[in-house]
N, CA, C and O atoms as a GROMACS GRO file, in nm:
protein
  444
    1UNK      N    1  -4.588   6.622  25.729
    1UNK     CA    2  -4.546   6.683  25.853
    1UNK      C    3  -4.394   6.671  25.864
    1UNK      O    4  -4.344   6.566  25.824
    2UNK      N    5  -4.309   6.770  25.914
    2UNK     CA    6  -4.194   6.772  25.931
    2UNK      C    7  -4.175   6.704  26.062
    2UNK      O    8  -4.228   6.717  26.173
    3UNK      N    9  -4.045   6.600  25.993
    3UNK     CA   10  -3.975   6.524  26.119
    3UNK      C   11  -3.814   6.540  26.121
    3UNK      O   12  -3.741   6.548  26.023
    4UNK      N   13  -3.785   6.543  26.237
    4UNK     CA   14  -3.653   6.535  26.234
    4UNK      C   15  -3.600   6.350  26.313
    4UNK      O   16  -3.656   6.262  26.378
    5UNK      N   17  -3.476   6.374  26.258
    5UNK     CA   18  -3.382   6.288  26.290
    5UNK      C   19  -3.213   6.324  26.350
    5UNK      O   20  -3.121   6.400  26.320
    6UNK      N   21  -3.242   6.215  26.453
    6UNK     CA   22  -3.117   6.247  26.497
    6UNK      C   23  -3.020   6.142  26.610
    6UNK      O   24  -3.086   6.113  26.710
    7UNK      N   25  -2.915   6.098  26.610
    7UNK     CA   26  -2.873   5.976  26.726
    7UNK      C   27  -2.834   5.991  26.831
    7UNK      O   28  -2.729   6.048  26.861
    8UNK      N   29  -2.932   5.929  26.923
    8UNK     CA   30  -2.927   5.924  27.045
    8UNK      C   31  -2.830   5.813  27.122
    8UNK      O   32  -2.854   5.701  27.166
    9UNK      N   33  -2.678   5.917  27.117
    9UNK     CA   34  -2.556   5.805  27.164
    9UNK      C   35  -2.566   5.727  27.263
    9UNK      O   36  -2.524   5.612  27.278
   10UNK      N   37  -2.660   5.838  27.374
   10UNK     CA   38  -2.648   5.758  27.521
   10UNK      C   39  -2.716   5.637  27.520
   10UNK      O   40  -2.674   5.554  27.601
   11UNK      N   41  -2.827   5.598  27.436
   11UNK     CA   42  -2.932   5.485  27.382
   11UNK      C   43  -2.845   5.397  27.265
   11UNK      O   44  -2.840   5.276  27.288
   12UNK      N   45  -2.791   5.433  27.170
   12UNK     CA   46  -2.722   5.396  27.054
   12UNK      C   47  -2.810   5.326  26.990
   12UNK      O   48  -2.811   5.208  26.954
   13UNK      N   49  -2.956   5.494  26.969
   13UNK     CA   50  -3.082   5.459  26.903
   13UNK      C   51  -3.085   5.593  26.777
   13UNK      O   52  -3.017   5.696  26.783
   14UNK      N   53  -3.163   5.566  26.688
   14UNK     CA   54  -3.203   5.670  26.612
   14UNK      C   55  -3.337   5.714  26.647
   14UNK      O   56  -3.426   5.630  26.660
   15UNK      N   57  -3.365   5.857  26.666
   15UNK     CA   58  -3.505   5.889  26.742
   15UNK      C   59  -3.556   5.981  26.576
   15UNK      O   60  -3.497   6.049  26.493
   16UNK      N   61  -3.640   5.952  26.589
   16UNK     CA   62  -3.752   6.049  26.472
   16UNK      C   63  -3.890   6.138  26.583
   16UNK      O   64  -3.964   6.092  26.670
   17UNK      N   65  -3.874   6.288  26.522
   17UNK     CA   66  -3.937   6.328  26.605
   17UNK      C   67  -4.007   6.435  26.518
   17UNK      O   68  -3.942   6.507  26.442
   18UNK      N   69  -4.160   6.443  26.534
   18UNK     CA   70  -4.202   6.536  26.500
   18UNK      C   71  -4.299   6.609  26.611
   18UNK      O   72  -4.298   6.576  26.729
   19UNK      N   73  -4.396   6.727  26.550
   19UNK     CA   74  -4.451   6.771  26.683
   19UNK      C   75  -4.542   6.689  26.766
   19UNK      O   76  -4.571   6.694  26.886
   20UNK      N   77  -4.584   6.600  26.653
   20UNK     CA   78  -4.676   6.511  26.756
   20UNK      C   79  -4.596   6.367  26.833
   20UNK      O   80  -4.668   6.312  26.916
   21UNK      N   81  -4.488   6.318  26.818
   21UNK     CA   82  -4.467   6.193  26.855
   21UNK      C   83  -4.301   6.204  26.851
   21UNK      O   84  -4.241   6.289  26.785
   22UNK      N   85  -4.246   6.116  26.922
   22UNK     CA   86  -4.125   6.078  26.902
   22UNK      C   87  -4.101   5.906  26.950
   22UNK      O   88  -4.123   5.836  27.048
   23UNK      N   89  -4.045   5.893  26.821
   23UNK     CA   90  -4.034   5.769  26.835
   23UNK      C   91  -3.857   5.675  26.835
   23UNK      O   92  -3.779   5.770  26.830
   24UNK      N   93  -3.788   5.572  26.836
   24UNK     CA   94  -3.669   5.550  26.855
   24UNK      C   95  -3.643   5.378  26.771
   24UNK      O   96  -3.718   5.285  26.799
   25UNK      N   97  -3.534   5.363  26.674
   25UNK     CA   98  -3.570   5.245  26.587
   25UNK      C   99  -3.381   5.198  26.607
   25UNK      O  100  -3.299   5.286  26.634
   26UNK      N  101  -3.350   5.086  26.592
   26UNK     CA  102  -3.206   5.061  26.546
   26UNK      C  103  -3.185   5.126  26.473
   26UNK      O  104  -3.098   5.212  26.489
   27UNK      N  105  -3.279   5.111  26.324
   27UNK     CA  106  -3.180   5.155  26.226
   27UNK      C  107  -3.327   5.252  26.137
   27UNK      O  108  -3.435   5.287  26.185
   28UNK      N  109  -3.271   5.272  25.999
   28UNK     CA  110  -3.376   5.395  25.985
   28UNK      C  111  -3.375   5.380  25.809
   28UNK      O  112  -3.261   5.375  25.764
   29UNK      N  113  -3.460   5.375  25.729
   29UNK     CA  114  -3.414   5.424  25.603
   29UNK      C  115  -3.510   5.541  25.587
   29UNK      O  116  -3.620   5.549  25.642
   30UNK      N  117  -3.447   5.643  25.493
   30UNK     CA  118  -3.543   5.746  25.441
   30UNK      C  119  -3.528   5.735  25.297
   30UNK      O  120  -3.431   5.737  25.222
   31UNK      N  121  -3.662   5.723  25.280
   31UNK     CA  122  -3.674   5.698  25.161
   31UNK      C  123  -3.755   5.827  25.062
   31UNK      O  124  -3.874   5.826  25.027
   32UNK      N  125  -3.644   5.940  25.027
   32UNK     CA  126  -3.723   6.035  24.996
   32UNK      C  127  -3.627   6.182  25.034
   32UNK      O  128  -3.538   6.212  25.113
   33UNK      N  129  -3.689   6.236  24.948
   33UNK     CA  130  -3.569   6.424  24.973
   33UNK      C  131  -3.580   6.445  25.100
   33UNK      O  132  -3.683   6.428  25.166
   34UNK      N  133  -3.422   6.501  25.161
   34UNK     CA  134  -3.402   6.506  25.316
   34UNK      C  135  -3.328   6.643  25.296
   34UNK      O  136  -3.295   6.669  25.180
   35UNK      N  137  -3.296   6.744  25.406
   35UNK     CA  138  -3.216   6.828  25.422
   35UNK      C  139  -3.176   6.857  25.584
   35UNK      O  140  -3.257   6.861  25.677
   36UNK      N  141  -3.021   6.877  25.595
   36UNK     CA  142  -3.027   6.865  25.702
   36UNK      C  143  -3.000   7.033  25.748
   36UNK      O  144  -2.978   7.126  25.670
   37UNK      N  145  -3.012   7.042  25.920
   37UNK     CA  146  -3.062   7.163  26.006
   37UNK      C  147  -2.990   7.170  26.112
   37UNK      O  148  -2.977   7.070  26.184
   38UNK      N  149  -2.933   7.281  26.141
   38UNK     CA  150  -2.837   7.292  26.262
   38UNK      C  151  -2.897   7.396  26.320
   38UNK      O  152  -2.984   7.467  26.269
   39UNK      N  153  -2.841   7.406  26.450
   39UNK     CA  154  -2.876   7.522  26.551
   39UNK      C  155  -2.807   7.539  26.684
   39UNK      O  156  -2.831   7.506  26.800
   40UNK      N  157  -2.693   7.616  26.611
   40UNK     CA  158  -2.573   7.585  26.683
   40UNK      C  159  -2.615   7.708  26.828
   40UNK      O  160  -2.540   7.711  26.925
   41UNK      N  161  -2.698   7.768  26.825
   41UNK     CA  162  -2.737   7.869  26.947
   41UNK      C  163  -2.792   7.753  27.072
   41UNK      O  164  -2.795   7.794  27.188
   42UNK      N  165  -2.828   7.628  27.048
   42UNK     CA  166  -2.903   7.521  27.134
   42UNK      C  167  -2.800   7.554  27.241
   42UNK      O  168  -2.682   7.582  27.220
   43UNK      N  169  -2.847   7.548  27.333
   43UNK     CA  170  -2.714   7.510  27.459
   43UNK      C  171  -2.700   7.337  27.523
   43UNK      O  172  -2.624   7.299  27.612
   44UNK      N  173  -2.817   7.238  27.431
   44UNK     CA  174  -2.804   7.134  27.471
   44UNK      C  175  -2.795   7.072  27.343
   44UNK      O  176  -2.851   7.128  27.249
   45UNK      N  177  -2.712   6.928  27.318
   45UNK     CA  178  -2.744   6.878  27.189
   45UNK      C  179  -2.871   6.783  27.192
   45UNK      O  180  -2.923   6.749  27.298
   46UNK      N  181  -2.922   6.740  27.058
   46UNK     CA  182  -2.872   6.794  26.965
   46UNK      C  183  -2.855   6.864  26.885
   46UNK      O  184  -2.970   6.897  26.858
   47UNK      N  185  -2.774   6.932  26.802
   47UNK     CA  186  -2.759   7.061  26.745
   47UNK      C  187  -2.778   7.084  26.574
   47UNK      O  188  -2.814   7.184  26.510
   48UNK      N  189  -2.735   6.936  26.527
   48UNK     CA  190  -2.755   6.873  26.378
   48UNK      C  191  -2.871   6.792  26.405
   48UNK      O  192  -2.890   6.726  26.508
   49UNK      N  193  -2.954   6.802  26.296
   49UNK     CA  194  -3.035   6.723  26.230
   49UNK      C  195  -3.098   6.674  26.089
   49UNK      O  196  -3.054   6.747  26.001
   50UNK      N  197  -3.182   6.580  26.039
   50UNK     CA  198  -3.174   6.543  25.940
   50UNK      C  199  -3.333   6.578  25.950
   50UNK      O  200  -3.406   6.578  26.050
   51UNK      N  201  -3.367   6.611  25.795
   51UNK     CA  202  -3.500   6.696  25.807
   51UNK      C  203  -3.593   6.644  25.665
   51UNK      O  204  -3.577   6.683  25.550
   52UNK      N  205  -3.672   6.565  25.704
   52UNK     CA  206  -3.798   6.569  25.600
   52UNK      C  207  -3.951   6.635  25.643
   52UNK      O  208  -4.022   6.651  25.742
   53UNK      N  209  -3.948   6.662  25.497
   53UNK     CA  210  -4.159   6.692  25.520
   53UNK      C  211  -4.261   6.582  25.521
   53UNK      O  212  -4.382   6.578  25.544
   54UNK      N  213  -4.147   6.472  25.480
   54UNK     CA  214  -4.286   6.352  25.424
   54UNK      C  215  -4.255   6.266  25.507
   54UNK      O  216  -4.161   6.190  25.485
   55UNK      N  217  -4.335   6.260  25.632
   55UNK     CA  218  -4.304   6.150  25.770
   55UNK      C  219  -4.330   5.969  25.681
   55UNK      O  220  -4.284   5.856  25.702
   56UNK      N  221  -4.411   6.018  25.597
   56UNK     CA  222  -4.432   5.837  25.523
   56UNK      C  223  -4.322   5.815  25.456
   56UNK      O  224  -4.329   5.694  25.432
   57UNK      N  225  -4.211   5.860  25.403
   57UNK     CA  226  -4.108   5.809  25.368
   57UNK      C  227  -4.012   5.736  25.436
   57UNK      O  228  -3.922   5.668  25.386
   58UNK      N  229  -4.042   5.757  25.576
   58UNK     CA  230  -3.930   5.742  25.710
   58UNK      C  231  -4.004   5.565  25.766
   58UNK      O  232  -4.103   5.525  25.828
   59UNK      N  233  -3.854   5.491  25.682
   59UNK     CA  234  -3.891   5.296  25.730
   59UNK      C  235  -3.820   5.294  25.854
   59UNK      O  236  -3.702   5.330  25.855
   60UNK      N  237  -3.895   5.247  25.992
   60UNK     CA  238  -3.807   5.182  26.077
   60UNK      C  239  -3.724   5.084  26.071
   60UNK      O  240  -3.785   5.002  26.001
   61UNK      N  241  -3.662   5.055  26.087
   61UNK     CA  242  -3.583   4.883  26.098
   61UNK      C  243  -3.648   4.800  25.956
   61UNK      O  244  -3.715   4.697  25.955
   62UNK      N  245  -3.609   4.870  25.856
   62UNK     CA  246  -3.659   4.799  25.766
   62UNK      C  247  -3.560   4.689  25.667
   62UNK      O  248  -3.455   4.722  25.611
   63UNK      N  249  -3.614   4.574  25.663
   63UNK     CA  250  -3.566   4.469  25.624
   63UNK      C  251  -3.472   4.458  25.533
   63UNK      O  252  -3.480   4.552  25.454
   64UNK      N  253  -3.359   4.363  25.501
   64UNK     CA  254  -3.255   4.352  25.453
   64UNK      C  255  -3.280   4.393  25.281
   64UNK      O  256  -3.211   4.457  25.202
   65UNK      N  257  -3.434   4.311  25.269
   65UNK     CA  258  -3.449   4.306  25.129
   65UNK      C  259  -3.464   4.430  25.060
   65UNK      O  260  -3.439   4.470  24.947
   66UNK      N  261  -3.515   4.481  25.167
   66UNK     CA  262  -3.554   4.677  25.114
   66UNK      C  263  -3.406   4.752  25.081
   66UNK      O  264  -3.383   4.832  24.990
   67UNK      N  265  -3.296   4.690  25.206
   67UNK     CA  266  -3.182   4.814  25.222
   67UNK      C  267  -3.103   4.761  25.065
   67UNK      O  268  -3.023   4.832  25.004
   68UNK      N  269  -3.139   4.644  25.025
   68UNK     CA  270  -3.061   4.564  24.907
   68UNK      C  271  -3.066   4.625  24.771
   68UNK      O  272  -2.992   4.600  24.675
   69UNK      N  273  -3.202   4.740  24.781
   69UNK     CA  274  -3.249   4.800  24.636
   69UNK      C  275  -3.126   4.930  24.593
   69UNK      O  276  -3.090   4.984  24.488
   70UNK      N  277  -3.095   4.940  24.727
   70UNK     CA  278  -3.009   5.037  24.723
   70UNK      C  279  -2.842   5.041  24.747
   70UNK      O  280  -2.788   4.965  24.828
   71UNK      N  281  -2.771   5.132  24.673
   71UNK     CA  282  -2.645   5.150  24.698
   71UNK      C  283  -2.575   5.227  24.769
   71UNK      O  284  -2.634   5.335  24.761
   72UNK      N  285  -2.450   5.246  24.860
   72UNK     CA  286  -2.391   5.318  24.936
   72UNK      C  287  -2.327   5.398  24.844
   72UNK      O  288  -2.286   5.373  24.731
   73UNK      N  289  -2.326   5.505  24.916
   73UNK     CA  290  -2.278   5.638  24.772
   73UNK      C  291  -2.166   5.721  24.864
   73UNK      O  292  -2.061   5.779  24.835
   74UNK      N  293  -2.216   5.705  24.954
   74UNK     CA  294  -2.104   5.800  25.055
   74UNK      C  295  -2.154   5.812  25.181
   74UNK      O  296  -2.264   5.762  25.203
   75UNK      N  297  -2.086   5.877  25.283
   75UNK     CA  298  -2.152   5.881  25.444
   75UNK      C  299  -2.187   6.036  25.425
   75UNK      O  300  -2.131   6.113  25.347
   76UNK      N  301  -2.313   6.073  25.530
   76UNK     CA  302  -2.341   6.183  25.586
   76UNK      C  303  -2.234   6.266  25.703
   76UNK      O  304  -2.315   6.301  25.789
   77UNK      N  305  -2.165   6.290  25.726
   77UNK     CA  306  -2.048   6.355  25.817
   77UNK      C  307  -2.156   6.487  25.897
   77UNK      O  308  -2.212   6.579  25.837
   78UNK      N  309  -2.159   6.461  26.032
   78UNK     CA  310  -2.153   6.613  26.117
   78UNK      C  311  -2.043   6.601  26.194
   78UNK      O  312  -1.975   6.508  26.238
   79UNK      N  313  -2.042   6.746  26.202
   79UNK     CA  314  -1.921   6.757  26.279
   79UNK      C  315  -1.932   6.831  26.390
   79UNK      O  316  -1.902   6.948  26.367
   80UNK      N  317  -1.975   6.801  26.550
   80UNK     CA  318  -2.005   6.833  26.638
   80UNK      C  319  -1.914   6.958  26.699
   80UNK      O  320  -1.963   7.004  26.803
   81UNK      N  321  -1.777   7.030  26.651
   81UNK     CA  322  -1.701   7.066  26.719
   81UNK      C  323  -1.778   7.266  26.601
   81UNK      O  324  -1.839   7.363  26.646
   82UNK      N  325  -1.733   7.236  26.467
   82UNK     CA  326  -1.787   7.317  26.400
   82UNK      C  327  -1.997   7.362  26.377
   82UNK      O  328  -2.032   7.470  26.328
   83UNK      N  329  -2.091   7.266  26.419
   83UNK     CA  330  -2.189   7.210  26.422
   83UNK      C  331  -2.219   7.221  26.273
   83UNK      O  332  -2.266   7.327  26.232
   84UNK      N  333  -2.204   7.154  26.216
   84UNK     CA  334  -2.185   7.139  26.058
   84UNK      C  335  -2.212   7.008  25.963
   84UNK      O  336  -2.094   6.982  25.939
   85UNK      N  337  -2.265   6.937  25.914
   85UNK     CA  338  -2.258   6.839  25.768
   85UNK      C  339  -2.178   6.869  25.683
   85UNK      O  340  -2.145   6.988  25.677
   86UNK      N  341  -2.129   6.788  25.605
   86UNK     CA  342  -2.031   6.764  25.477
   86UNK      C  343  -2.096   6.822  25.346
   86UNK      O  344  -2.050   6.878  25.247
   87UNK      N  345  -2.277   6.769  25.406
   87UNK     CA  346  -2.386   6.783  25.273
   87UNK      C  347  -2.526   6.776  25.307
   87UNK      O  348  -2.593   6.689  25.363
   88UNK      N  349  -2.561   6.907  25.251
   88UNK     CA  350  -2.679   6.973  25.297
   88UNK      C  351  -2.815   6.925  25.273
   88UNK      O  352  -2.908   6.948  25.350
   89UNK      N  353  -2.825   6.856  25.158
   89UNK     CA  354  -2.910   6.825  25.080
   89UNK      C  355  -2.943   6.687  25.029
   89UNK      O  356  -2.847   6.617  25.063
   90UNK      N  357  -3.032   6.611  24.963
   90UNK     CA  358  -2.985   6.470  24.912
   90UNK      C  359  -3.136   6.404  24.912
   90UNK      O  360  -3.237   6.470  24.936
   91UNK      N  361  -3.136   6.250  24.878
   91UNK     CA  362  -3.241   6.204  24.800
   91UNK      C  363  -3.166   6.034  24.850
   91UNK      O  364  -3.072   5.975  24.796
   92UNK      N  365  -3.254   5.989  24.974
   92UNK     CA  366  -3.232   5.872  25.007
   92UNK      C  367  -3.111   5.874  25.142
   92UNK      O  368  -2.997   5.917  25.128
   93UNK      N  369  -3.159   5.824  25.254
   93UNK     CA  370  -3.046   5.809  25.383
   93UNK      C  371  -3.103   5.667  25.417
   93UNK      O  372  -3.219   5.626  25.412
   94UNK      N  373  -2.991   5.604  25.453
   94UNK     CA  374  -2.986   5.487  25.580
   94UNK      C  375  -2.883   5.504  25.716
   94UNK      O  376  -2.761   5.496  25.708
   95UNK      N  377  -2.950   5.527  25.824
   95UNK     CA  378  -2.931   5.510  25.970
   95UNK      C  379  -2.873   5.428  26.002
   95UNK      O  380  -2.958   5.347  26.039
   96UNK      N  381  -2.761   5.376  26.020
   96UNK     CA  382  -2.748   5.221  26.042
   96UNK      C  383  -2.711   5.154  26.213
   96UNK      O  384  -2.816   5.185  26.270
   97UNK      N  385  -2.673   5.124  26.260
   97UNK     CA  386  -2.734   5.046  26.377
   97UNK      C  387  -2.619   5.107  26.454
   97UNK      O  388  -2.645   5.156  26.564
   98UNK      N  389  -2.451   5.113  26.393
   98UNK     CA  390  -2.350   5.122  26.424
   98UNK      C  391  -2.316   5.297  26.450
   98UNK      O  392  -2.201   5.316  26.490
   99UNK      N  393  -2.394   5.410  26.432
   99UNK     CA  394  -2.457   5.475  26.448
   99UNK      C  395  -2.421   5.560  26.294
   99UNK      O  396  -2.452   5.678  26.302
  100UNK      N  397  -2.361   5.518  26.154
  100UNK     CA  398  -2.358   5.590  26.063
  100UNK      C  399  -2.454   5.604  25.956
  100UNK      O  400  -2.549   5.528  25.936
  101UNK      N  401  -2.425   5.703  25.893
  101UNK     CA  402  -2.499   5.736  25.822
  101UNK      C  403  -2.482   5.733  25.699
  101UNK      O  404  -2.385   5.800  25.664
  102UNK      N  405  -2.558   5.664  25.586
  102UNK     CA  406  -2.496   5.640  25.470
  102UNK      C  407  -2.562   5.706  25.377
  102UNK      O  408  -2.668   5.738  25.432
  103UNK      N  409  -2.562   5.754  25.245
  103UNK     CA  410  -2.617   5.862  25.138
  103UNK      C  411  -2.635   5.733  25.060
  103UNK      O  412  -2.542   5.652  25.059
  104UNK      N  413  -2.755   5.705  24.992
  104UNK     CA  414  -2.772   5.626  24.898
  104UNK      C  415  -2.822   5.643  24.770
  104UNK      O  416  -2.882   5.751  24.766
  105UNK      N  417  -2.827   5.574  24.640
  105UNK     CA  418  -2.853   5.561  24.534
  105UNK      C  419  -2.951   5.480  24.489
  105UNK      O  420  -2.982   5.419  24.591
  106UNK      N  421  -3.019   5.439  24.401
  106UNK     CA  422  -3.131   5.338  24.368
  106UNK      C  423  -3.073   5.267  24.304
  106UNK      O  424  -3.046   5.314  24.193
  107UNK      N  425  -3.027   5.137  24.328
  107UNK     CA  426  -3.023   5.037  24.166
  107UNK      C  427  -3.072   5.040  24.073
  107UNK      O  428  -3.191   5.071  24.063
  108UNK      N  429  -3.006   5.011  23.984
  108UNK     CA  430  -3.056   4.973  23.855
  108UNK      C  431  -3.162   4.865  23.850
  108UNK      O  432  -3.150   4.760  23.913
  109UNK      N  433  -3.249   4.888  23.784
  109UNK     CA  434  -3.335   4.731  23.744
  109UNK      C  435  -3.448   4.706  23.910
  109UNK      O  436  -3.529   4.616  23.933
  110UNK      N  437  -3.410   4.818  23.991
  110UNK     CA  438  -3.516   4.768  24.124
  110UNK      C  439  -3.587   4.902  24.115
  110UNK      O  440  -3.515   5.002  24.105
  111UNK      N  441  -3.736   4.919  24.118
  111UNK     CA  442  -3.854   4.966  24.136
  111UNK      C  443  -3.955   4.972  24.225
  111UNK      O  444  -4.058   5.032  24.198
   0.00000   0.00000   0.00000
């Protein structure tokens, strides 16, 4: 099922929402192909979002030891003024508490 993602500043929560449920976590990993979705015609935000099909890939607040398998590769950038991302596409996100968004990689040697 398709869910979206997206941060809720006024909360300084990450909400995951699909048609059946919406739910709200500190922090978020996705673990799994993401693409993100704009819709800059909205007249309310939000207008960017982050988009999977596979709701079981999506960890709430998941533990230090999990975020450890992985490496920071670069940030996700929207840009609220253009309604736009840096990068459309990708394989692994972490949400992080502070409200960014980081693009990640798999370590070596973790499975």
């Amino acid at each position: 099922m398709k869910s979206r993602i997206h941060r809720c500043n006024c909360r300084k929560l990450w909400s995951v929402q699909n048609r059946k449920t919406t739910i709200t976590a500190s922090t978020v990993l996705l673990y799994g192909e993401w693409n993100t979705e704009v819709k800059p015609e909205r007249i309310t935000n939000p207008k960017g979002f982050v988009t999977t099909i596979h709701s079981e890939e999506i960890i709430l607040n998941p533990a230090n030891d999990v975020i450890m398998q992985f490496k920071k590769e670069g940030r996700l950038l929207y840009d609220k003024k253009d309604v736009d991302f840096n990068v459309a596409s990708g394989q692994y996100l972490y949400f992080a508490e502070d409200g960014t968004c980081y693009m990640l990689s798999k370590r070596i040697g973790w499975d």
